[in-house]
C-alpha positions in Angstrom: 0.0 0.0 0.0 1.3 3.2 -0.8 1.3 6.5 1.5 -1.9 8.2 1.1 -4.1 5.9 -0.5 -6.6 5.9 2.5 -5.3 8.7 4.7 -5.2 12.9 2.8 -2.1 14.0 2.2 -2.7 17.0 3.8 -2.6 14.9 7.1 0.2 12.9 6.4 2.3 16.3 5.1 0.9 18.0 8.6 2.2 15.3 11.1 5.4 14.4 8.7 4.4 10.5 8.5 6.1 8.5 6.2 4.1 5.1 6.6 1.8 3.8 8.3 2.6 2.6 12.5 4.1 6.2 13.0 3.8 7.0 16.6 3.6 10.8 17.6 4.2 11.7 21.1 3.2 15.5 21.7 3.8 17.6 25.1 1.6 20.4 25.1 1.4 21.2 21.2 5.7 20.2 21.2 6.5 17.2 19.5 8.6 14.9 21.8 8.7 11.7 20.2 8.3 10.2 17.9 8.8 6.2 16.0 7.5 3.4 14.9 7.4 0.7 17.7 7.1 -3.0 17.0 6.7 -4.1 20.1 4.5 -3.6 23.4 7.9 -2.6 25.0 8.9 -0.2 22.6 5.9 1.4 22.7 6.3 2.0 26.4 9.8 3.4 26.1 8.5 6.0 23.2 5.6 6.9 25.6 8.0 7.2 28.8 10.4 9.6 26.3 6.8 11.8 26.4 6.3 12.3 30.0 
């Protein structure tokens, strides 16, 4: 699947994704984090980057 095909451009340009399973971590309106975890675990250690 390409980039786009089922999400606008527009919101892929405004949040910089460059595929899909992008996680953002934002404090306040700052972006903190930010990856693309595979694993429960690495999803924890983006999230803990964020608090």
């Amino acid at each position: 699947m390409r980039i786009g095909e089922k999400t606008p451009s527009a919101t892929w340009k405004r949040f910089r994704l460059s595929g899909y399973g992008t996680l953002v971590i934002y404090k306040g309106n700052r972006e903190v984090a930010r990856g693309t975890p595979t694993t429960e675990r690495a999803v924890a250690d983006l999230v803990r980057r964020g608090l």
